[in-house]
C-alpha positions as CSV (number, residue, x, y, z in Angstrom):
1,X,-16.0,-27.1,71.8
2,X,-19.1,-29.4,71.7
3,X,-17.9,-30.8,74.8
4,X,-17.9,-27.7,76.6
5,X,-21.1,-26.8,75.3
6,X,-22.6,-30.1,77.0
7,X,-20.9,-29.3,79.8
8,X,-22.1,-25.7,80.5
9,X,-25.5,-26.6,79.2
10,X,-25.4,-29.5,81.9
11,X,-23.7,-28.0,84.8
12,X,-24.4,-23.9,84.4
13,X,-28.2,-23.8,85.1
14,X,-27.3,-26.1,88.3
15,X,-24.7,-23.9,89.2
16,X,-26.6,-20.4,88.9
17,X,-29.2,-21.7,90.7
18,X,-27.4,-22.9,93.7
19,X,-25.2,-19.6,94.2
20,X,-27.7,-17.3,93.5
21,X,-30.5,-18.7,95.6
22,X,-28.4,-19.1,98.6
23,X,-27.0,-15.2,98.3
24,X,-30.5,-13.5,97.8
25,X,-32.4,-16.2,100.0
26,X,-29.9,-16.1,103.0
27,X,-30.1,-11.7,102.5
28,X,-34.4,-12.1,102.1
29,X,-34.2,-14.4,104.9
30,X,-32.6,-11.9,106.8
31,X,-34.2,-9.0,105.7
32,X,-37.3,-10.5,106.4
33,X,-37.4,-12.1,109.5
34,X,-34.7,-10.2,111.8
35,X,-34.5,-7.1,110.3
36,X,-38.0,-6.1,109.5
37,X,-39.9,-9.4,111.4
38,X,-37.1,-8.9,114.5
39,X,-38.2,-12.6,114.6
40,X,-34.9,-14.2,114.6
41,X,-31.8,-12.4,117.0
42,X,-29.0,-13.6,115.7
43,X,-25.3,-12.5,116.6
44,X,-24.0,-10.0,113.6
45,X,-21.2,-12.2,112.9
46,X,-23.2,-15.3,112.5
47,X,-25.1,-13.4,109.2
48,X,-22.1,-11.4,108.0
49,X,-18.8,-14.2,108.5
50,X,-19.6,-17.6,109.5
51,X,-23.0,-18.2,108.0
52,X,-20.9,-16.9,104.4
53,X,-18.3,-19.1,105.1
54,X,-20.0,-22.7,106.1
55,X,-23.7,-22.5,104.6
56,X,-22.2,-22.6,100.7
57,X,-21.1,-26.6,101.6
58,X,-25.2,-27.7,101.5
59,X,-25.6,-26.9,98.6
60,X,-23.2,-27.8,96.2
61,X,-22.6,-31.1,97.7
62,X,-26.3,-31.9,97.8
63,X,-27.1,-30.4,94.2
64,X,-24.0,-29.2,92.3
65,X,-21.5,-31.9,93.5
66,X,-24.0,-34.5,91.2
67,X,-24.0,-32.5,88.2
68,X,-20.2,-32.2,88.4
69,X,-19.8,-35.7,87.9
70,X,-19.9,-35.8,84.2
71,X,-16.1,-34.0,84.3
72,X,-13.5,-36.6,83.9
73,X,-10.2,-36.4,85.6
74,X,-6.8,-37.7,85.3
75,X,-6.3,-40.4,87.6
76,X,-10.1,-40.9,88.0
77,X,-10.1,-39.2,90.9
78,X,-12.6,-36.7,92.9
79,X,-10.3,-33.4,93.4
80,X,-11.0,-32.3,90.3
81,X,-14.9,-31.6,91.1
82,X,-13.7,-30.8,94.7
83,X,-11.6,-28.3,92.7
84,X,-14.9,-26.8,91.3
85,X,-16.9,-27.1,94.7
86,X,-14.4,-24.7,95.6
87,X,-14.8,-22.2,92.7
88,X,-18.4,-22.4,94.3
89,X,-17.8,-22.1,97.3
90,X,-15.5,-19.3,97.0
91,X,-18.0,-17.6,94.9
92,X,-21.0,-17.6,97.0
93,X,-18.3,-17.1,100.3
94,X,-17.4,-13.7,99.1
95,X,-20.9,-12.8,97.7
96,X,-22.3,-13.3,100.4
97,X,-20.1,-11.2,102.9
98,X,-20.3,-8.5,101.1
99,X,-24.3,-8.3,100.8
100,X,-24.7,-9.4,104.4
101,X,-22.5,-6.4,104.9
102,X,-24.5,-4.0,103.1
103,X,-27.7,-5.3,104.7
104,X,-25.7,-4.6,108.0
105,X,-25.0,-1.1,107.1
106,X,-27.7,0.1,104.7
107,X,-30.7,-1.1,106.9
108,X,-32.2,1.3,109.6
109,X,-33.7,4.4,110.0
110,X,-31.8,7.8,110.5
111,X,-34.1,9.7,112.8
112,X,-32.9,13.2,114.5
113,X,-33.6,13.6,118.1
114,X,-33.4,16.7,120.5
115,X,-32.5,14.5,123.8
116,X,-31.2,10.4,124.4
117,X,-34.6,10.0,126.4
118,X,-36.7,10.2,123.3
119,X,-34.8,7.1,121.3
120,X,-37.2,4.8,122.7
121,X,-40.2,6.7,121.2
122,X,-39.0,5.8,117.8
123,X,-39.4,2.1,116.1
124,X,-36.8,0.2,114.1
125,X,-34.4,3.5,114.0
126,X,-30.5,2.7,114.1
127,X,-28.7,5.7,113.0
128,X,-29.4,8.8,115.7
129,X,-28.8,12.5,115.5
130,X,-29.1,13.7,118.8
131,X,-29.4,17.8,119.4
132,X,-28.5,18.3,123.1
133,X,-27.3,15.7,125.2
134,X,-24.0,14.9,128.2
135,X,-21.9,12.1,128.6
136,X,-20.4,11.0,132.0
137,X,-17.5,10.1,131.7
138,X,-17.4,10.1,136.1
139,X,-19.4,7.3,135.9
140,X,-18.0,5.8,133.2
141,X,-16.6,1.7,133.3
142,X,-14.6,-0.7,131.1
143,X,-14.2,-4.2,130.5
144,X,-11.1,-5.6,128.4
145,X,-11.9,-8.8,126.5
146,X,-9.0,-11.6,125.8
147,X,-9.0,-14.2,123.8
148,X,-6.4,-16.0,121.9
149,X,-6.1,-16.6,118.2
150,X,-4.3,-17.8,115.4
151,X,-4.2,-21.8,114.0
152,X,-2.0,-22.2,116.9
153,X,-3.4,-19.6,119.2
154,X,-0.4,-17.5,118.8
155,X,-2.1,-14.3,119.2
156,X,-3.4,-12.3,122.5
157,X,-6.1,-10.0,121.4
158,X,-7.0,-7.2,124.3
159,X,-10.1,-5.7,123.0
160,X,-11.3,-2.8,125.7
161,X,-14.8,-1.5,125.8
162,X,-15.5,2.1,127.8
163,X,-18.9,2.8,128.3
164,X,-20.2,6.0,129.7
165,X,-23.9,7.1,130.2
166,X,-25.6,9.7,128.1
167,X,-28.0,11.8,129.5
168,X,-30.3,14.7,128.6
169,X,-28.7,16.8,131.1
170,X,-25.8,16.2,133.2
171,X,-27.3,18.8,135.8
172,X,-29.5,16.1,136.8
173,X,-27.4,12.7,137.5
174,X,-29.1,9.5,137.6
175,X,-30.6,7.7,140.3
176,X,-30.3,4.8,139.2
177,X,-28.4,2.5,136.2
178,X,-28.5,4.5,133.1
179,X,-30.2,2.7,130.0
180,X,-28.5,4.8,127.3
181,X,-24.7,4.4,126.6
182,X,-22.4,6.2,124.8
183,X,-19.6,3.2,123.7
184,X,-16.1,3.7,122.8
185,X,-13.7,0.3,122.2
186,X,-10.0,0.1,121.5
187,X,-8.0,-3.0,120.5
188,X,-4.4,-4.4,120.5
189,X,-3.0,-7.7,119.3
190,X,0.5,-9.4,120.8
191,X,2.1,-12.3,120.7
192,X,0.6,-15.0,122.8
193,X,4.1,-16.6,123.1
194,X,6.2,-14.2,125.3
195,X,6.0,-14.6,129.1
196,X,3.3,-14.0,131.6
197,X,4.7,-11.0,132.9
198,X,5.7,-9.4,129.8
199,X,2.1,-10.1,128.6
200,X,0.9,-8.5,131.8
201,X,3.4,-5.6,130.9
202,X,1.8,-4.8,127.5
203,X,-1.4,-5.1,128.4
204,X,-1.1,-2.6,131.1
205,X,0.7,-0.4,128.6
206,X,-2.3,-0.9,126.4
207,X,-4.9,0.0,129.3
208,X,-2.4,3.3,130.2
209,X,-3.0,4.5,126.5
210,X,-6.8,3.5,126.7
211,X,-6.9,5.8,129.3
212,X,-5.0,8.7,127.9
213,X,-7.1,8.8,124.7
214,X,-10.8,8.5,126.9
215,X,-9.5,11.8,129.1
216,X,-8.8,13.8,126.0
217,X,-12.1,12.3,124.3
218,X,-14.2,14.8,122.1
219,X,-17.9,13.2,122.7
220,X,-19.8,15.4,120.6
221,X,-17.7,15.3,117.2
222,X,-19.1,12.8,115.5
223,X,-21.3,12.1,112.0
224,X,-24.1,10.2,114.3
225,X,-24.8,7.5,116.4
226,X,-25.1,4.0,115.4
227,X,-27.3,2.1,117.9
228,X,-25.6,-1.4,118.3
229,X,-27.4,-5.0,117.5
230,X,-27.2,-8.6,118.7
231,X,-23.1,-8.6,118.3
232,X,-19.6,-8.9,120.1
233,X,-18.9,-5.1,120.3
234,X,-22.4,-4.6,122.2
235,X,-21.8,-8.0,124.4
236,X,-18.0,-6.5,125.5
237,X,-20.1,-3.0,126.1
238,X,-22.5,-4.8,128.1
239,X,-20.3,-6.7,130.0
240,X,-18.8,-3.1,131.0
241,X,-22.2,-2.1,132.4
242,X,-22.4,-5.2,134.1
243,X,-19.6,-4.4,136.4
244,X,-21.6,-1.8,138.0
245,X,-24.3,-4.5,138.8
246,X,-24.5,-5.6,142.0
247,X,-27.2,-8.2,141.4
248,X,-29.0,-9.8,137.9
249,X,-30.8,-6.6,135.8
250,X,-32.7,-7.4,133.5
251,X,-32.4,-4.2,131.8
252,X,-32.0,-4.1,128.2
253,X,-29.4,-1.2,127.6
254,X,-29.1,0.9,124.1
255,X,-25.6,1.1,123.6
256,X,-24.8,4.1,120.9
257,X,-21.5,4.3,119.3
258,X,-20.4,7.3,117.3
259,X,-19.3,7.2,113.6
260,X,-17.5,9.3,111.9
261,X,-17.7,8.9,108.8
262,X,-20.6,10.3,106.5
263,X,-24.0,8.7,106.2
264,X,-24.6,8.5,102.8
265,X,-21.3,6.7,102.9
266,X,-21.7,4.1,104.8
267,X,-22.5,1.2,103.1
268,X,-20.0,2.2,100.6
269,X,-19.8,0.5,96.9
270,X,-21.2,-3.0,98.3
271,X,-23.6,-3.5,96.1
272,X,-21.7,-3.3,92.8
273,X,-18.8,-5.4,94.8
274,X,-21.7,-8.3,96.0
275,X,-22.1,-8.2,91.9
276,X,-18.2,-7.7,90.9
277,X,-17.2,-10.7,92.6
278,X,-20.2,-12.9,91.8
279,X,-19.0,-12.2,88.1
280,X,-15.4,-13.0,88.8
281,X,-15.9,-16.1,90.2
282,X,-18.6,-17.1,87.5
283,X,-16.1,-16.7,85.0
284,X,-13.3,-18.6,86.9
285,X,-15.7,-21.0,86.7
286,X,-16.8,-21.3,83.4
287,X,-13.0,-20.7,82.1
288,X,-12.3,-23.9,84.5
289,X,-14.5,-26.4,82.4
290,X,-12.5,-26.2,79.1
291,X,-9.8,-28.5,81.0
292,X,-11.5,-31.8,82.3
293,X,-13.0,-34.4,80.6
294,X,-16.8,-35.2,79.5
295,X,-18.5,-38.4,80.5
296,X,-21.2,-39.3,77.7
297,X,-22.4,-42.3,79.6
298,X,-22.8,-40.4,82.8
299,X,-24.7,-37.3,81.4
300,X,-27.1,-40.0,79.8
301,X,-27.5,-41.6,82.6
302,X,-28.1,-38.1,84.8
303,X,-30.6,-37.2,82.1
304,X,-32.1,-40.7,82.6
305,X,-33.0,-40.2,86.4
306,X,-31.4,-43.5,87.0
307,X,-30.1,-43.1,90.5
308,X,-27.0,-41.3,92.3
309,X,-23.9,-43.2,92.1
310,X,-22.3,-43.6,95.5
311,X,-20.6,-40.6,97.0
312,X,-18.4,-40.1,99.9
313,X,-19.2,-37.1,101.3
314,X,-22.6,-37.6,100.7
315,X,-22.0,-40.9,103.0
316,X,-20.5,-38.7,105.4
317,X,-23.0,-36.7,106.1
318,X,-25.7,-39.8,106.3
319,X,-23.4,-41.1,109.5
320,X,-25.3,-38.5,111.4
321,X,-28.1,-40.1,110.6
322,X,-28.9,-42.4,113.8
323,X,-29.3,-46.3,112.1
324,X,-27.5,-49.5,111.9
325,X,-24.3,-50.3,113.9
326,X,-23.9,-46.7,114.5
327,X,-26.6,-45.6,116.0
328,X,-25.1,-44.6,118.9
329,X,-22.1,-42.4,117.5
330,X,-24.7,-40.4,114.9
331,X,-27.1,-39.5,118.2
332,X,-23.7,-38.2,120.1
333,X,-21.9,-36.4,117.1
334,X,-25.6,-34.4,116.6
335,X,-25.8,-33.5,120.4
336,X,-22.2,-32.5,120.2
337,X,-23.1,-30.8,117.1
338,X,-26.8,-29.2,118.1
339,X,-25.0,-27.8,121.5
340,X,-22.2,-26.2,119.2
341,X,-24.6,-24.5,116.7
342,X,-26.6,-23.5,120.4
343,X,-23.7,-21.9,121.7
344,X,-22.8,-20.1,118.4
345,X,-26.6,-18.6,117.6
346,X,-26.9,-17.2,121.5
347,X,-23.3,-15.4,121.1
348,X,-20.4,-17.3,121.9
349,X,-17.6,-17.0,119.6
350,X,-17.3,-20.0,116.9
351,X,-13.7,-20.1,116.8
352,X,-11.8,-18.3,120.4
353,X,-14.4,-18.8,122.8
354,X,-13.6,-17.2,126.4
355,X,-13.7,-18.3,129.8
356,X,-16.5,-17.2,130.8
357,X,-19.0,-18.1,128.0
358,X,-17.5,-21.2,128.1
359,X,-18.5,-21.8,131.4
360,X,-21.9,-20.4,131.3
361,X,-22.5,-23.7,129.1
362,X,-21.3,-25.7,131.4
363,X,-17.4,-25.9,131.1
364,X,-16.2,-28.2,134.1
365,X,-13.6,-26.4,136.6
366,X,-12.6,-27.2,140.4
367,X,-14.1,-24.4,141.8
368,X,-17.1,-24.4,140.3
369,X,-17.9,-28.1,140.5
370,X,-16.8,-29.1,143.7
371,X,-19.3,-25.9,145.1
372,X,-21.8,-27.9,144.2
373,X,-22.3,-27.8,140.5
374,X,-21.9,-31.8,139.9
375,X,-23.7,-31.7,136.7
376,X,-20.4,-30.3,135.0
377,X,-18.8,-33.3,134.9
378,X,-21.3,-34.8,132.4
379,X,-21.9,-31.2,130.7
380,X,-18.6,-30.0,129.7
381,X,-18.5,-33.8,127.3
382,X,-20.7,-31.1,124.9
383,X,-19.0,-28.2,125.3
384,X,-16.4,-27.3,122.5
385,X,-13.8,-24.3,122.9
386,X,-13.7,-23.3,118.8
387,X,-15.4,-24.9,115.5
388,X,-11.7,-26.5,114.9
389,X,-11.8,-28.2,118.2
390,X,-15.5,-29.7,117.7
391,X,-14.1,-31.1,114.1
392,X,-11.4,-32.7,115.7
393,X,-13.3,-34.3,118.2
394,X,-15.8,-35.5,115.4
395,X,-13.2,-37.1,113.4
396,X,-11.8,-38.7,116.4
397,X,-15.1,-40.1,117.9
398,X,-16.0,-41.3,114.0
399,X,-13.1,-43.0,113.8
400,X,-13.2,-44.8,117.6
401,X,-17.2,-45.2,116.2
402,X,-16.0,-47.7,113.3
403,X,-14.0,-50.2,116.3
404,X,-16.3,-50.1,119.4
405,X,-20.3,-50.2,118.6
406,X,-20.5,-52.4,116.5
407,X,-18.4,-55.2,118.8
408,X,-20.4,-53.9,122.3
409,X,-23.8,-52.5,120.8
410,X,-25.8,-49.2,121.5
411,X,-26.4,-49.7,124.9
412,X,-23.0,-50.3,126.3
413,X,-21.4,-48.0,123.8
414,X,-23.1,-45.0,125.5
415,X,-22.4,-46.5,128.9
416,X,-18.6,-46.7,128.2
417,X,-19.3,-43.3,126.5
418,X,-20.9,-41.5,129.7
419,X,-18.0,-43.5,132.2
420,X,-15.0,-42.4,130.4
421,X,-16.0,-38.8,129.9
422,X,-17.4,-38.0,133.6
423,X,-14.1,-39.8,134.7
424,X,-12.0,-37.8,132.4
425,X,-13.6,-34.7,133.8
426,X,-12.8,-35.6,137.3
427,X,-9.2,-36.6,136.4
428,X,-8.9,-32.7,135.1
429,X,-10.1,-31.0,138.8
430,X,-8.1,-33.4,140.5
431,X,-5.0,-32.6,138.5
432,X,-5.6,-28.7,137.4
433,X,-7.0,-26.2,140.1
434,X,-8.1,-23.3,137.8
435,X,-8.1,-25.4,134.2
436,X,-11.4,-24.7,132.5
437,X,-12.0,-28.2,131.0
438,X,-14.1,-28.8,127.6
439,X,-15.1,-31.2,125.2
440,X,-15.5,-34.5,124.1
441,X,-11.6,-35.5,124.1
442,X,-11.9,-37.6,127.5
443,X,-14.8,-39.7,126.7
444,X,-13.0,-40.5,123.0
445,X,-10.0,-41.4,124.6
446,X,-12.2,-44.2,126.7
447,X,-12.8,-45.4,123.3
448,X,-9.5,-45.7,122.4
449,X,-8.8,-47.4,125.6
450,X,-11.6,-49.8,125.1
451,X,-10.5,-50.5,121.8
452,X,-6.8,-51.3,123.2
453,X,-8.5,-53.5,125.8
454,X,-10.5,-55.4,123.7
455,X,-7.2,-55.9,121.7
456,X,-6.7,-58.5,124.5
457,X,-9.9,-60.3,123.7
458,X,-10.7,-62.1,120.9
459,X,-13.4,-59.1,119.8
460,X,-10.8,-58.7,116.7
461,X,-9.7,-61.0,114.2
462,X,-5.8,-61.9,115.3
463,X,-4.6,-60.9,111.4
464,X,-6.2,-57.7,111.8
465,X,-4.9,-56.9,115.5
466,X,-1.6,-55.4,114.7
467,X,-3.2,-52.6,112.3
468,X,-5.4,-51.6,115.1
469,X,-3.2,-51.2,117.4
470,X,-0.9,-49.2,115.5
471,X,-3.4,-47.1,114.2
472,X,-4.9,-46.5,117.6
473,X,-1.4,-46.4,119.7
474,X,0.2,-44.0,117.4
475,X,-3.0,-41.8,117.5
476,X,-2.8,-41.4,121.1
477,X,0.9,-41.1,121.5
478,X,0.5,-38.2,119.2
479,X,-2.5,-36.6,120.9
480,X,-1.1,-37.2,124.5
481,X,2.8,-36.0,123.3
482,X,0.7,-32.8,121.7
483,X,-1.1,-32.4,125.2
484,X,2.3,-31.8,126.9
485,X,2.8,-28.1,124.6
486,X,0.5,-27.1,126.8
487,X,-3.4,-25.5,126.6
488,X,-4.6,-29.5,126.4
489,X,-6.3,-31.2,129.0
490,X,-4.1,-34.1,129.6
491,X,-5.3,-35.1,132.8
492,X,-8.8,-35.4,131.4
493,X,-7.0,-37.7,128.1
494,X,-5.5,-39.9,130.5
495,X,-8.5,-40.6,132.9
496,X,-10.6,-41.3,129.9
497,X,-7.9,-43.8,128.7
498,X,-7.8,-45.4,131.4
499,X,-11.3,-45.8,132.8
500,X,-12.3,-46.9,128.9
501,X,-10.1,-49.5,129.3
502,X,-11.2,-51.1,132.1
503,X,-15.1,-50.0,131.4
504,X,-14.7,-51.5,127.8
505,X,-13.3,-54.9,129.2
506,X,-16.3,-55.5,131.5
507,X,-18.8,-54.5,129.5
508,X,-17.4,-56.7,126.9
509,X,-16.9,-59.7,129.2
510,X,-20.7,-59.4,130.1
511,X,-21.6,-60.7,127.0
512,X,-19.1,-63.2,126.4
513,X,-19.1,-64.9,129.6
């Protein structure tokens, strides 16, 4: 029991500290400077799912992770405390969902209105009850999102947004594009596996029903309008509008969709569940620490201020520091990095970006490049379709990182870096007509290639050859054998390959001559 004591004394304050300041100070933050501030416009997903999910990680490795170090493990190994870090995480996760939820919901004004053309006379209102207004649904337009999903994109998600203009009188019709929108969405999931056609088949089934339910639609039975923020439901609405744009408007539209559901109840019980499950998991966690071990000399030497011992993910995250032999790597995995958090903040979707968002960043395809847009070939190296393929990607260039800077240098590594990648990107319109190309994958395979030509050099040591080339061969076997299931670009892995090779080789022989 005196052990535990140590431990909770030593470990607690730490750990209340770090989970509480990142749920209140992510919510104040928010509060603060984009709700009442509108400082920051952020995408309503970023604050209520993927901010939640990845922000917890700073923390605790830079802070808790140390004090956890005094718990002693069988095996004197580190998945213990990463057992812990996960107790964390999990805690703050689902804390802070919950309270960005109920910032989400319990945040605005409810103002009542007699017509839609007075919304604009009333600041920071979201929730509208609006005495006398029409909807037309004659000049009404839809836009159906798809995007796939699932670890192995074995889902089709048709998400449909109808939006319809609402007027203060329908006796007078516009003259021109409507600002206000009355916004109704429907959605349906499938399997991503069947055959085009049948795909085709269901989604037209889908659209059908759509349909059916928007003739019978009853506009005015509602609780009130929610006007919609920075978020995917109001970019699909938009992009609905947008189809009746003939050129670029730069008209900012007020898309209102109708709840149903009582005011006073929409926020529900969030508060006491943001506190329910901050509890739970604090008590998971302090249950937890009965089981491993106490280190004496390590508390006395945390108490000391004698410093850190070495720790790997701490490492980790100094490699995107740019220094020493990898200087090059760290400045490409934080462009790669800086672009994806870029693309994420201004709306694209972290995990199942689409088509279209993906080549508003610069996404390299046949059409688009050979009309003139050149630049894609270099741009699309930065571009990443999901978070899981930009980790992917990181671990592969990390690993390529360890072989080839430190044997050609900064200079050349970038060079064989740029070569490989533009090369891999023309590979992919040369082979694929309508293939929207991203990511880093072609210049990492020029890596690899370089790395397999330098194998014929004497840039290794001859004891250590065979390793590498196992390690390396079997990666790219795998990679290029995955490529052939299909939604990889192949053609963009081979030129890469290829063109490192040979780029690698002469800009290794230019020293060495």
């Amino acid at each position: 029991m005196d052990n535990y004591l140590e431990k909770l004394k030593h470990i607690l304050p730490t750990f209340l500290a770090v989970t509480l300041g990142t749920i209140f100070g992510t919510a104040l933050v928010r509060w603060g400077l984009s709700i009442q501030l509108e400082l920051i416009d952020i995408k309503l997903e970023i604050w209520e799912i993927w901010l939640p999910l990845i922000l917890p990680w700073l923390p605790m490795t830079f802070w808790l992770r140390q004090k956890l170090r005094i718990l002693t493990f069988k095996g004197d190994n580190d998945y213990g405390r990463l057992f812990f870090q996960f107790i964390g995480w999990g805690t703050m996760t689902s804390a802070m969902i919950i309270s960005q939820t109920y910032l989400t919901k319990a945040t605005g004004d409810l103002v009542t209105l007699k017509r839609p053309s007075e919304i604009e006379q009333v600041d920071k209102a979201r929730y509208y009850r609006i005495a006398e207004f029409d909807v037309l649904p004659m000049y009404g337009t839809s836009f159906t999102d798809f995007r796939a999903s699932g670890k192995y994109n074995q889902h089709l998600n048709f998400n449909t947004y109808f939006a319809c203009p609402i007027v203060d009188d329908s006796s007078s019709l516009p003259n021109s594009l409507p600002k206000y929108w009355y916004g109704v969405s429907f959605k349906e999931q499938i399997s991503n596996k069947i055959s085009t056609a049948e795909k085709e088949k269901r989604y037209d089934d889908f659209y059908q029903e759509c349909l059916k339910k928007m003739n019978s639609y009853k506009y005015h039975e509602f609780e009130y309008l929610e006007r919609l923020t920075n978020s995917e439901a109001r970019d699909g609405f938009y992009n609905s509008i947008k189809t009746r744009i003939s050129d670029e408007s730069q008209t900012e539209f007020i898309i209102l969709q109708p709840q149903h559901e009582p005011l006073n109840k929409r926020a529900g019980n969030k508060v006491a569940w943001t506190f329910g499950s901050f509890s739970i998991g604090l008590s998971i966690f302090l249950f937890s620490l009965i089981w491993p071990g106490y280190s004496k000399s390590e508390h006395r030497r945390q108490l000391q201020g004698k410093s850190k011992t070495e720790d790997d993910i701490v490492e980790m995250l100094k490699f995107l520091i740019p220094k020493g032999e990898h200087f090059a790597t760290s400045v490409i995995l934080d462009i790669n990095i800086l672009v994806f958090i870029l693309m994420t903040i201004f709306g694209v979707h972290i995990l199942y970006p689409n088509s279209l968002e993906l080549l508003e960043w610069g996404a390299n395809r046949r059409r688009e490049t050979m009309g003139g847009d050149w630049w894609r070939l270099f741009s699309s190296m930065f571009v990443h379709g999901g978070f899981m393929h930009l980790i992917l990607n990181i671990y592969g260039l990390w690993l390529a990182a360890i072989f080839v800077e430190p044997i050609l240098g900064r200079k050349k590594y970038f060079i064989l870096y740029g070569v490989s990648g533009v090369c891999g990107s023309i590979a992919s319109i040369w082979w694929y007509e309508n293939t929207i190309s991203v990511g880093a994958s072609g210049a990492i395979f020029g890596l690899y290639g370089a790395i397999l030509g330098l194998l014929l050099t004497n840039a290794f040591p001859k004891e250590g050859k065979r390793g590498i080339l196992t390690m390396i061969g079997v990666y790219v076997v795998i990679n290029l054998l995955w490529g052939l299931t299909g939604g990889i670009d192949n053609a963009a892995h081979i030129g890469g390959l290829l063109s490192g090779t040979l780029t690698g080789l002469i800009l290794y022989q230019i020293d060495n001559e």
